[in-house]
N, C-alpha and C positions, 0 to 999 in steps of 0.2 A: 504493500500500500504506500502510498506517498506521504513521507513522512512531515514534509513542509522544516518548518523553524527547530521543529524538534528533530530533527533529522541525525544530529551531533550529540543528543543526552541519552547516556549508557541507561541509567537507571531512575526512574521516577516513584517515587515515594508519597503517600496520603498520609497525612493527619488530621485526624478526625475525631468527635467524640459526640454522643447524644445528647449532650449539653450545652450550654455556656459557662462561661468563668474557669476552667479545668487546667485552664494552662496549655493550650494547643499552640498558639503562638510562641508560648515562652519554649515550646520542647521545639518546636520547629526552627526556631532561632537556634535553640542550644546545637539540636542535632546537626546546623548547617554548619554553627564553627566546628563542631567536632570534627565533620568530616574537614572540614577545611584544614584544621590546625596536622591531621593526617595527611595532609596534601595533596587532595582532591578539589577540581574545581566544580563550585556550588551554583546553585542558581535556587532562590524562595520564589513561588509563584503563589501570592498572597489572595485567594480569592474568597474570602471574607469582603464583602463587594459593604455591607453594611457598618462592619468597624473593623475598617483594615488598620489594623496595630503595627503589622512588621516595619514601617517605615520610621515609626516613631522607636519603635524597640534597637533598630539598628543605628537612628540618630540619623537619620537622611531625609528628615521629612520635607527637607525645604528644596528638595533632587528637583525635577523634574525629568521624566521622558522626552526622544526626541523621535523622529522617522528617520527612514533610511530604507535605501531599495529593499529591503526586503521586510519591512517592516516597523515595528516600536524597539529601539532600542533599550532593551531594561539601563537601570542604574546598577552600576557598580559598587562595590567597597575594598578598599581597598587600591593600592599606589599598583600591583598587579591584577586587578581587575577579576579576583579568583571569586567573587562573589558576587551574583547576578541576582536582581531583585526586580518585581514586579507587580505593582499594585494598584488598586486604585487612588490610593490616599495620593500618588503623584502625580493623577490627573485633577484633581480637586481645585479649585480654586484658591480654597481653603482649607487645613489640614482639617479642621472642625466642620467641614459643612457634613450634613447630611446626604445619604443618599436614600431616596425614597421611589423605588422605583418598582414597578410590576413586574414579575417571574420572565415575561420573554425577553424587556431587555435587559435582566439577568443574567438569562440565559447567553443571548447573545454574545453579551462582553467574555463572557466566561468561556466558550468559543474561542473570539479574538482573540483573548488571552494566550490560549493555545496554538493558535492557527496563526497569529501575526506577530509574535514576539521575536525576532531575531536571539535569541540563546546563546547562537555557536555553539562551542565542542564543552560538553559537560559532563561531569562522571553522574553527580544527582544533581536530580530537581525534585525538591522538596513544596508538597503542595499543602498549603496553610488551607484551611475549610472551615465556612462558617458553621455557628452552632447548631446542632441538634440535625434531621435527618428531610433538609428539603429537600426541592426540585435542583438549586444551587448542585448539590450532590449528585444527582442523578446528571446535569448535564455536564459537570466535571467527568465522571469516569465514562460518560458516552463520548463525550471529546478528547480522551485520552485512551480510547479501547484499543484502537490501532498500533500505540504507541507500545514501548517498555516498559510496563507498569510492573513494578518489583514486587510493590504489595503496600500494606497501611500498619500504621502506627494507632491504635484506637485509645485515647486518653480515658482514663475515667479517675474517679474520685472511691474514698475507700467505703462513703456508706452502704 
């Protein structure tokens, strides 16, 4: 199948959880330096479309995306570029605005996300997911069915 943007990432990873507040963001962050600090190059595709965190969690809220023939150029971190991030908090206007939107274009971005993000060559992509078990989910691993899906991370709490 035609792999598009993703065409260069070995292994792609979910995180996910039936809830909110659990800390999906925070393991998603932690798991991306880990592999990084082992010397793998990373990529967060943060699609939590409602309260995208990773921007603020990494300190690059103020980033913005650019284009490029083949796409959105994620944000970087880092002076060698070993860590690729993508969210919506860096199209915002505002890190604080709101996104209030209906399931398709939801869905849609969530798509683009996948389909138009120029990547390049990456060992993981780490996929941040909003809380509990919507449509978001569902159009996440239909847009990533094609791809290297390694498997998922499922957070939970200990009650």
């Amino acid at each position: 199948p035609e792999r598009g943007s993703l065409a260069g990432v070995q292994h792609i990873l979910l995180v996910l959880s039936g809830k909110g507040g659990v800390g999906k963001s925070t393991i998603s962050t932690q798991l991306a330096l880990a592999l990084w600090h082992s010397g793998k190059k990373v990529g967060i595709l943060d699609v939590d479309l409602c309260g995208p965190s990773i921007p603020r969690m990494l300190r690059v809220q103020d980033r913005a995306v650019h284009q490029c023939d083949s796409g959105w150029v994620p944000v970087f971190l880092g002076q060698d570029k070993d860590i690729s991030l993508m969210s919506i908090g860096f199209l915002l206007e505002r890190p604080d605005d709101a996104v209030v939107w209906r399931g398709p274009k939801k869905n849609a971005l969530i798509k683009q996300f996948v389909t138009d993000v120029a990547w390049g060559d990456l060992d993981f992509l780490i996929v941040d997911t909003p809380p509990g078990t919507s449509d978001e989910h569902i159009s996440t691993v239909e847009a990533l069915r094609p791809h290297r899906l390694l498997g998922a991370v499922l957070v939970t709490t200990p009650q």
